[in-house]
N, C-alpha and C positions, 0 to 999 in steps of 0.2 A: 624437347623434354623426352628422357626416356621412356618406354615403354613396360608396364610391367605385366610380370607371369607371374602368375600363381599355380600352385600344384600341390600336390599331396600325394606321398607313396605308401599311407597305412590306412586305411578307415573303421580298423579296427577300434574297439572301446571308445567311442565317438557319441557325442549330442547333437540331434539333431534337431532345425532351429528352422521354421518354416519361410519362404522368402518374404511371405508377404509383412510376416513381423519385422521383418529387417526395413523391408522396403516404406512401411505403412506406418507402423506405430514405433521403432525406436527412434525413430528421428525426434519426434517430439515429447520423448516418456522424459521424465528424471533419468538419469544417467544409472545411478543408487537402484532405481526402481527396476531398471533391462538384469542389473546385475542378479538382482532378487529373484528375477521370473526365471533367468537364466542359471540358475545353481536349484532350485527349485524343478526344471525342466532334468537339469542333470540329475537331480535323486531318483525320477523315476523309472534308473539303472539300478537303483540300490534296496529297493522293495525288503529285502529281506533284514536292512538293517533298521533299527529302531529310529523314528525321527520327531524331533519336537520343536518348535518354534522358538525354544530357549537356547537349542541348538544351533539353530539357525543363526539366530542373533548374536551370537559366539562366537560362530565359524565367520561371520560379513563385518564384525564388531559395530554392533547395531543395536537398538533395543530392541523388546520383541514387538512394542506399541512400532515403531517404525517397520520393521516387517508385516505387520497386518495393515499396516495403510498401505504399503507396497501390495498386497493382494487385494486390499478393497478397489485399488486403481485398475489393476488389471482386470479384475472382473468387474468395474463399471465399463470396462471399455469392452466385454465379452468378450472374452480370449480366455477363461477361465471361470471357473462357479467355484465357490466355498460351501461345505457343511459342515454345520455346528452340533452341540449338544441340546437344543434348546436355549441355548440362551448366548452369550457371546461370545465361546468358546471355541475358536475351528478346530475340526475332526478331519476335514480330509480337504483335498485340492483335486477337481476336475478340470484335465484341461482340456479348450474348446476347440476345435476346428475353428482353423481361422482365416475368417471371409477377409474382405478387402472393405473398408468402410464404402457405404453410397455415398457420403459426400465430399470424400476423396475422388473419387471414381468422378462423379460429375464435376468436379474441381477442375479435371484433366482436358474437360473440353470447353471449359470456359477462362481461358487466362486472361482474359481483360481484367473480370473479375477480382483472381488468384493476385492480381498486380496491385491493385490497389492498397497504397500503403496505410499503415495502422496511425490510427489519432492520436496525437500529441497528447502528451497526460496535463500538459498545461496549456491547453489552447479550451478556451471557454465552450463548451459543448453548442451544438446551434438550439435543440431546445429543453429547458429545464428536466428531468425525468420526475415522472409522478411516483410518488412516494403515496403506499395502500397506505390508508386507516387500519391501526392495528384492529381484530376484531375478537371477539371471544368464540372457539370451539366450540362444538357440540361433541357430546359422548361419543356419538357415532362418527362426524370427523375425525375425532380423535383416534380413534379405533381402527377408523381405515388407514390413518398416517402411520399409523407403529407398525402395521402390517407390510408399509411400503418399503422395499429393503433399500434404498438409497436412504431414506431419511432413520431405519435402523443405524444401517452406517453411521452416517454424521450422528445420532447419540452416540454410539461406541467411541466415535472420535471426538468427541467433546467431551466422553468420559474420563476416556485417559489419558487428556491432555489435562484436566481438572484433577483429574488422581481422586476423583469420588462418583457416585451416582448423581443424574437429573435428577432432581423435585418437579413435583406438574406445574410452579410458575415457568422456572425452569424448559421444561419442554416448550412452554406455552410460546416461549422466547425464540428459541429451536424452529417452530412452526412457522413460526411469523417467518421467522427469514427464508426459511426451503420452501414454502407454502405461497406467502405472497410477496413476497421479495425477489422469489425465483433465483434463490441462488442453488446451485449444483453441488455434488459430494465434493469436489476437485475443491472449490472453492472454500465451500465451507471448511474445510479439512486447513486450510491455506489463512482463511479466516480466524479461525481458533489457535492457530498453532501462534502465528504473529499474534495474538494479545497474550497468551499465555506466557508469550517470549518475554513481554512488556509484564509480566508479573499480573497480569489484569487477567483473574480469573472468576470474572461476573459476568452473566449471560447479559445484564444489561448494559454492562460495559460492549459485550460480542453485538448486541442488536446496535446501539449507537454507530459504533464503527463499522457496520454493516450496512446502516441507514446513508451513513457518511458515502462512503463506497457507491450506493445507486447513485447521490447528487452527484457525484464526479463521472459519473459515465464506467464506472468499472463494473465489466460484465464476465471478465474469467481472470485467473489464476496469473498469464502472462500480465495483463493491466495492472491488477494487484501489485505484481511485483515491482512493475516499473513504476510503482507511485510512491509503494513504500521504500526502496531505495533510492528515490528522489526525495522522500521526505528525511528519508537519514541523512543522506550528503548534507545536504543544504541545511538540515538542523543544526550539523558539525560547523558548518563554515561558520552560521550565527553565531556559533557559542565561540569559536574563535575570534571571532572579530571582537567580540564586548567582553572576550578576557574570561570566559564562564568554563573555568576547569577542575570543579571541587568539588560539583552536583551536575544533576540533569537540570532542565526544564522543567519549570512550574507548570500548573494544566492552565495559568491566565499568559504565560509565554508558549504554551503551543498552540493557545487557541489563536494566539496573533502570529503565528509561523502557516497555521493551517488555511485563515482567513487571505494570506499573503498570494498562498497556495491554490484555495479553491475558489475564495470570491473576487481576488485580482486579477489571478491567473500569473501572476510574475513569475518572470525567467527567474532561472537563480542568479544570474549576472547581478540583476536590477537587484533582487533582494540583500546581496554581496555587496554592494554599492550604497544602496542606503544606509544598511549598517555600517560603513565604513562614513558618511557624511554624517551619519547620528554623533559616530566616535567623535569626528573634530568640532563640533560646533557645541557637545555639550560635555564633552573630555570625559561619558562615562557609557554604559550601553544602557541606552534606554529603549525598550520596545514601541512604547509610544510615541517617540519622535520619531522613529525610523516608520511606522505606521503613517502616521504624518505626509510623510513623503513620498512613500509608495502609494498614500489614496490620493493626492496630488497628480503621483503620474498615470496611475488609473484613470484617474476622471479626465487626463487629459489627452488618456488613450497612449500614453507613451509606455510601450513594447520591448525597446532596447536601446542598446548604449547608444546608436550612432544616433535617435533619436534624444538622448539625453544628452548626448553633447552640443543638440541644435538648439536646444531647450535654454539651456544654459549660456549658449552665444549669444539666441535671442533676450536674454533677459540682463547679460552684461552691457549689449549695444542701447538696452533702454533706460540704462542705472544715472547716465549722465544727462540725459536729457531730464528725466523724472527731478535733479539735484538744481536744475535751471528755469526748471518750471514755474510761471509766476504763482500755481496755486500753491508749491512747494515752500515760495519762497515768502507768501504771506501766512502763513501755519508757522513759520519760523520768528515772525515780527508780531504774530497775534496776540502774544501772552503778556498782558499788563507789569508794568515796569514797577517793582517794589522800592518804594523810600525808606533806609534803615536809619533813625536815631542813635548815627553812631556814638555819641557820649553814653548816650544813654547804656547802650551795650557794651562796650569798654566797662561802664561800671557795674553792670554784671557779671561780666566775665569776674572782672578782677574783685569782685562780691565786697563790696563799698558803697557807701551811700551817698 
């Protein structure tokens, strides 16, 4: 493989980009979001000309709600502070001296650790996660949480993904999840954007799907994603297989896509497969029979195909014995023998007396 050079013969009108953000934090930012921080880094060359967030999102073709998540992420991660007007409005961009994270840094000296690969989003968690009792705030709770500027954040990002203000049930909703649910700005931002996408702009729709989220083991943004584009794929195959191209999903067919999902645990193979034995055996899609079949192979711990093919060997090689059987074959001779008065019926039929 060749070898490459790099060089540069100008350094004039240049931005400069600190190694450690290159090293540290692009690798795992949005892509959208380095671009943001990086044209953002480049204005403050330009000081003297007028700039505004409308701007912004003009010059990146972006909204300006997507360019202030872009800043809320950077400066959760300090590399940057925002000031506002009082209220949710930015006035300016600080940017930070930037360290190396500590748990990057100690990452480096532990690669057993760094190696261990990440949980299957369909593999049964090993134990159930405790889901808090919702509880009610106090004034003064309340008061120290609006203060706390991540959980500021997440209202502002729940506001403008909603296109309106929180109400305090509202909040209250808000609380629960950043409060004892322990979900993070990343998240929640990630959170609200995916049901708003789904047209589901209810705090109690956010906290269910939220609640959903802890029972599945999802604890960041990465899991998130790799569940909800495992629930999209596999929703599509479904609706391909039973013919379903003219609506979505009803919420009593996703709740039996979800159950498939989270309390079987099934591959999407197996899920593919039942729906495809629901199609021939009852020539139309029905959720229920293909439920059927998947709590069948649940219960009997069956995981995948090569497993379902054993399944099915073992139960063709016991069909003819089962046919030979002498309990089979007195259940066949047991039912008492009817004697028909055929005159009699002949002259009903033919309605004579």
């Amino acid at each position: 493989m060749d070898t490459l050079t790099i060089q540069r013969s100008d350094l004039a009108d240049v931005t400069a980009v600190a190694n450690t953000f290159i090293d540290e934090y692009m690798p795992s930012a949005n892509g959208e979001y380095v671009k943001i921080y990086l044209y953002f880094l480049r204005c403050l060359s330009q000081q003297a000309e007028p700039l505004s967030l409308e701007a912004v999102a003009g010059k990146l073709d972006h909204t300006t709600n997507y360019i202030m998540k872009a800043l809320f992420y950077w400066q959760e991660n300090g590399i940057l502070s925002l000031s506002t007007d009082g209220g949710q409005n930015v006035t300016g961009i600080h940017f930070l001296p930037i360290a190396r994270p500590a748990d990057k840094s100690e990452a480096r000296h532990e690669p057993e650790a760094a190696a261990q690969p990440s949980p299957s989003v369909c593999e049964p968690p090993k134990k159930q996660p405790h889901i808090p009792e919702k509880r009610t705030y106090t004034l003064e709770e309340k008061q120290q949480l609006t203060q706390d500027a991540d959980f500021k954040n997440a209202c502002f990002v729940t506001q403008s993904y909603f296109g309106r203000p929180l109400g305090p049930t509202q909040l209250e909703h808000l609380m629960y999840i950043y409060d004892q649910l322990g979900f993070d700005l990343e998240l929640i931002d990630y959170l609200v954007e995916y049901c708003a996408s789904r047209g589901k702009k209810s705090m109690r729709y956010v906290e269910a799907t939220a609640i959903g989220w802890v029972q599945q083991g999802i604890t960041n943004v990465t899991m998130a994603k790799q569940t909800v584009s495992l629930y999209s794929r596999i929703s599509a195959s479904v609706m391909q297989q039973f013919g379903i191209s003219n609506r979505s999903l009803v919420p009593e067919e996703r709740a039996y896509l979800e159950k498939w999902l989270n309390v079987y645990h099934m591959p999407e193979a197996l899920i593919v497969e039942a729906c495809r034995r629901t199609v021939r055996a009852t020539k139309k899609g029905s959720f229920e029979y293909a439920d059927s079949i998947l709590n069948s192979w649940y219960k009997n711990q069956i995981r995948s195909m090569d497993q379902v093919e054993k399944a099915d060997l073992a139960h063709q090689k016991a069909r003819p014995a089962a046919k030979n059987s002498p309990s089979r074959t007195a259940k066949q001779t047991s039912f008492p023998q009817r004697n028909y008065d055929m005159d009699s019926l002949e002259k009903q039929l033919l309605n004579t007396d």
